[in-house]
SETORGU-313548 format. One record per residue (C-alpha): residue in three letters; x, y, z. Coordinates in steps of 0.05 Angstrom, whole numbers, plus 32768, in hexadecimal, padded with zeros to 4 digits. Layout:
residues N
ALAXYZ
...
This chain:
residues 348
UNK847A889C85A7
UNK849F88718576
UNK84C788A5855E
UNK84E188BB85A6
UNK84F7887185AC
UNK85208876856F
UNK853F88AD8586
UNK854D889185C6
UNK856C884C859D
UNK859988798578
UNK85AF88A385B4
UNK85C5886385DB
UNK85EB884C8598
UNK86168886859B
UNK8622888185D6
UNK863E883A85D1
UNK8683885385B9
UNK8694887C85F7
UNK868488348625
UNK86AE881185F1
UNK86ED8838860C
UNK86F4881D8643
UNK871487D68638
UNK870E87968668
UNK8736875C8668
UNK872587198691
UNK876586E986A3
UNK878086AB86CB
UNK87A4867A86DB
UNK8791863086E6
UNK87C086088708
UNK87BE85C68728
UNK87EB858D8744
UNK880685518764
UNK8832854E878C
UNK8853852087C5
UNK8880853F880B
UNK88A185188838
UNK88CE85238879
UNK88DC850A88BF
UNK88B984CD88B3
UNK887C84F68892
UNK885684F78852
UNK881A8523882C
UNK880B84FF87E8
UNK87CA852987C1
UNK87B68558878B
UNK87C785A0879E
UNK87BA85E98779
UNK87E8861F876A
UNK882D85F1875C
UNK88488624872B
UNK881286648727
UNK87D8866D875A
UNK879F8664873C
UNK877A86A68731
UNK874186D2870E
UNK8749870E86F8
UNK872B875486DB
UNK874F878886CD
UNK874587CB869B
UNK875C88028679
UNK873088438667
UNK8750887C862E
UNK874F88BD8655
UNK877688E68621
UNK87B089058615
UNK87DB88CC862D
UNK87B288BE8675
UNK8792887D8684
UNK876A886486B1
UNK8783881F86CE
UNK875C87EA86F7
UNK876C879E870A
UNK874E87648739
UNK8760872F8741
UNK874786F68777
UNK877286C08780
UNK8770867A87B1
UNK874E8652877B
UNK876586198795
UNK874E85E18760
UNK875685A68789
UNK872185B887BD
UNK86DE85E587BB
UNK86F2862187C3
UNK86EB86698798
UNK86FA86B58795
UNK870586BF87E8
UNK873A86FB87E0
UNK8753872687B0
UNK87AB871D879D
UNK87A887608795
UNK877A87998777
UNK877E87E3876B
UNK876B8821873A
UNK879D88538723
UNK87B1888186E6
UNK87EB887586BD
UNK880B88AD8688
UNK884888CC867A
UNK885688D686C7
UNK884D889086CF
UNK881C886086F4
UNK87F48870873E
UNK87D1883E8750
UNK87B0882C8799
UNK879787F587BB
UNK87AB87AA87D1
UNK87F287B087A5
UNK8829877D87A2
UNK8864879787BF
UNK88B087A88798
UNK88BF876387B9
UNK888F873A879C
UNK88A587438765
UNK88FA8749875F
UNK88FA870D8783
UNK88D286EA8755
UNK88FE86FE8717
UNK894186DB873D
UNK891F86978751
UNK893686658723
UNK88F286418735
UNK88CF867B8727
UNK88AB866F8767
UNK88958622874D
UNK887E85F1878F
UNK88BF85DB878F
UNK88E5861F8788
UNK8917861787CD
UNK8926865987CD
UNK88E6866F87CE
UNK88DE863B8813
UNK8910865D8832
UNK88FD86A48825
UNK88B186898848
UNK88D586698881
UNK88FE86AB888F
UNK88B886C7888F
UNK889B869888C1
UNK88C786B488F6
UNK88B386FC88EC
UNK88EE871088BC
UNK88F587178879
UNK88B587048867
UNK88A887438838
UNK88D8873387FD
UNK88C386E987D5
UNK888386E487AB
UNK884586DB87D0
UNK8859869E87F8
UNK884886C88835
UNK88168705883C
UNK884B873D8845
UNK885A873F8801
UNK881C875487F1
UNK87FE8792881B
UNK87B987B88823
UNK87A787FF882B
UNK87E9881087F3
UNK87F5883C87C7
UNK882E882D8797
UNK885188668758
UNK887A884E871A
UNK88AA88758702
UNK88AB887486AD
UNK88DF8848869B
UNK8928886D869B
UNK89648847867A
UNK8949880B867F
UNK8940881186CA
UNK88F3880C86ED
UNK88E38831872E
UNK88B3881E875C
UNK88A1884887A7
UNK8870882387C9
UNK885888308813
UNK881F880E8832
UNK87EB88338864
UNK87E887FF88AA
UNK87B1882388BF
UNK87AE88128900
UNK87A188428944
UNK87D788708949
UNK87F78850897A
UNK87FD88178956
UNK880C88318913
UNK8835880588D8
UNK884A882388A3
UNK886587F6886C
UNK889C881C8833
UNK88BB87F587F6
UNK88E5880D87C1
UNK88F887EA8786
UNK892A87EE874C
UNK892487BC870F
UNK895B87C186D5
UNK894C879A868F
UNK897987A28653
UNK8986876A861F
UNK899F872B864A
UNK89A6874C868A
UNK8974875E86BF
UNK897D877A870A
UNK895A878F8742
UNK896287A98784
UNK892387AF87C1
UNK892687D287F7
UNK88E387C5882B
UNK88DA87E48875
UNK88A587D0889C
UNK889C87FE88E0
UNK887887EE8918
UNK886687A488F9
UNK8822878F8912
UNK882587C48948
UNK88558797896D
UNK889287CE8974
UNK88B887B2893B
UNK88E087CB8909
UNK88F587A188CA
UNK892287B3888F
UNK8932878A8852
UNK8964878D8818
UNK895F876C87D7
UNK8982876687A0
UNK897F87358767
UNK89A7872F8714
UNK899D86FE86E3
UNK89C286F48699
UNK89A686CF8668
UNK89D686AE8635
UNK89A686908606
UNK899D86448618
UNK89B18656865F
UNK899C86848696
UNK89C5869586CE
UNK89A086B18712
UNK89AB86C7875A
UNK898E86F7878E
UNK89A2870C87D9
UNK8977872A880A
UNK897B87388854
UNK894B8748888B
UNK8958877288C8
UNK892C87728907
UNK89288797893D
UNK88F58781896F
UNK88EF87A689B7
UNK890F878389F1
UNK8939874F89BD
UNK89768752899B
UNK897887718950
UNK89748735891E
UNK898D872F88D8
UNK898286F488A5
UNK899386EA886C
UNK897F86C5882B
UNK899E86B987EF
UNK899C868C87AC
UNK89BD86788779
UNK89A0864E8734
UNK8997864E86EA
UNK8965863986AD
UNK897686138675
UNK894B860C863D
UNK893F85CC8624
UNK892385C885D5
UNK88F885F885C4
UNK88C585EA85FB
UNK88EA85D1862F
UNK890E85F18669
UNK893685D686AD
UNK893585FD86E5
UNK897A85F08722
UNK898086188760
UNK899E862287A3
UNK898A864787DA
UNK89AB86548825
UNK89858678885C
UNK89BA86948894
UNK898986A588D3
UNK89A486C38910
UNK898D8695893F
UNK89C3865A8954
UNK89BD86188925
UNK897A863988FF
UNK8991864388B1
UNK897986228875
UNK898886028835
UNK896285F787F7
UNK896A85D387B6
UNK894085D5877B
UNK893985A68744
UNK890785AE870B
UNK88EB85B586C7
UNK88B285D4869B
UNK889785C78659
UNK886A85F5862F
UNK883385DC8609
UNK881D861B85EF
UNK8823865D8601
UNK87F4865E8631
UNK87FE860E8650
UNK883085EE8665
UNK883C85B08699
UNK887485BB86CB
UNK889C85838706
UNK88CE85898737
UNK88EA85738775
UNK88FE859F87B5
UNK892A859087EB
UNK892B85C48831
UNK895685BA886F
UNK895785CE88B1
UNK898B85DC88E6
UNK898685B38923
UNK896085F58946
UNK892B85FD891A
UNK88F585E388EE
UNK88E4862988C5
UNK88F3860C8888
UNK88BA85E08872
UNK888E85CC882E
UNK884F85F88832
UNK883E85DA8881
UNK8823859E886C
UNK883B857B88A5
UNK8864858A88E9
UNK88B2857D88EF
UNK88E285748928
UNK891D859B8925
UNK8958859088F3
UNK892D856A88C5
UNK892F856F887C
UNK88E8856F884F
UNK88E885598806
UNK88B0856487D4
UNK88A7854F878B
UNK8870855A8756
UNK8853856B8711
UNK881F858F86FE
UNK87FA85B486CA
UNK87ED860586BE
UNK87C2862B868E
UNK87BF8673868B
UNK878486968667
């Protein structure tokens, strides 16, 4: 008997190796801050989560399948919100896929072409007080163009999708994306993205293209353009991005709006960077664009930590109040919101 249970001990040794293959990594981000907005005789003073990165936890994997194919996993929950008690409610995103000398298929909750290309031209980087980034959500809030800015509204993230990257080619990354609606026939969405992202020494550019068919089963059709180039001089960073959003709703007139920004980064020491940026919505709709202004700055403690301020200024035509901080309070028409913070963000 104890020599079958040596055996047994050895046989579960060897087969320790083949586990070890497969390779797990856990990651987040912890991010916190405080912050203060004010407008048309308003103000929310607190503590608040997510000011530069959501805060998140994460798993994601790799397994060896030979001869060049891997196996590919990643989840990762986010709405951490440090500030208040709550945990893991959703996941950002999450898929499986295989990834070789074809390239990477992966399925799943995906991010879409937009999240991401619009993220690259912010000057904010998406930051609480990134005003382009306001804009691009108050767009959204109206039913257009809410597919293209980085996760400040659920388009830009989809379910039921499928997503294949092209291997690199010149420099340039390809992305097709379509998400399934799955909904009754009659009421079918279909959501297709494709994206093109250029990087070569101090210049990068993209350009998104997302359709959305049949949005929500209403009988709407939506297309968006996007299309974004930076050039990085060394101490300075120059940025800008353009994107429009067509709609075509039964029974109303086609609408287009537009969005489009304009900043740059300038690095301050060695750990020190300012951030400058204007934005302009132009919406169809009499007396309803935007503006945004962004003002702010980030210093890195280590690679990993940093702290981070700013301040944010939105407007709004005397038709419309679209254009807000976040919702924290209500707004008549034509009113302009402010905010202003600092805050602190660790990745791990």
């Amino acid at each position: 008997m104890q020599k079958k249970l040596i055996v047994l001990a050895v046989a579960s040794m060897a087969a320790l190796p083949a586990l070890a293959q497969s390779n797990v990594t856990i990651y987040g981000v912890a991010d916190v801050y405080f912050k203060s907005t004010w407008g048309d005789g308003k103000r929310v003073t607190g503590v608040d989560a997510g000011g530069e990165n959501g805060s998140r936890l994460g798993f994601k994997g790799t397994e060896d399948l030979g001869n060049g194919l891997k196996a590919i996993f990643d989840f990762q929950f986010g709405s951490l919100n440090l500030d208040q008690a709550q945990g893991i409610n959703s996941t950002r995103y999450s898929f499986v896929g295989l990834q070789g000398g074809f390239g990477t298929v992966v399925a799943g909750r995906l991010q879409t072409p937009g999240y991401y290309s619009s993220y690259y031209f912010d000057p904010a980087a998406a930051h609480f007080f990134s005003g382009y980034q306001r804009l691009s959500k108050g767009i959204a809030a109206n039913g257009v163009g809410g597919s293209i800015n980085t996760g400040w509204s659920a388009p830009s993230r989809q379910n039921n999708s499928v997503a294949y990257m092209l291997p690199e080619f010149g420099g340039v990354k390809t992305t097709v994306f379509y998400g399934f609606g799955e909904q009754e026939q009659g009421d079918r969405q279909g959501f297709g993205a494709l994206g093109f992202d250029y990087a070569n020494g101090p210049v990068r550019a993209s350009y998104t293209y997302h359709r959305i068919d049949n949005v929500g089963g209403t009988s709407t059709d939506q297309q968006e353009h996007f299309v974004g180039a930076s050039y990085d001089f060394g101490i300075v960073k120059v940025l800008g991005s353009w994107q429009n959003a067509r709609v075509k709703r039964t029974g109303f007139a086609t609408e287009t709006d537009k969005v489009w920004n304009v900043g740059a980064t300038v690095k301050v020491g060695p750990a020190g960077m300012l951030m400058v940026g204007y934005a302009k919505a132009d919406v169809d709709r009499v007396a309803s664009d935007g503006k945004g202004y962004t003002l702010g700055y980030m210093h890195s403690l280590s690679k990993r930590t940093h702290l981070y301020g700013g301040y944010g200024r939105v407007t709004n035509e005397a038709a419309t109040t679209r254009f807000n901080w976040r919702e924290d309070f209500a707004i008549a028409d034509g009113k302009a919101v402010n905010t202003v913070g600092f805050g602190v963000s660790h990745l791990f």
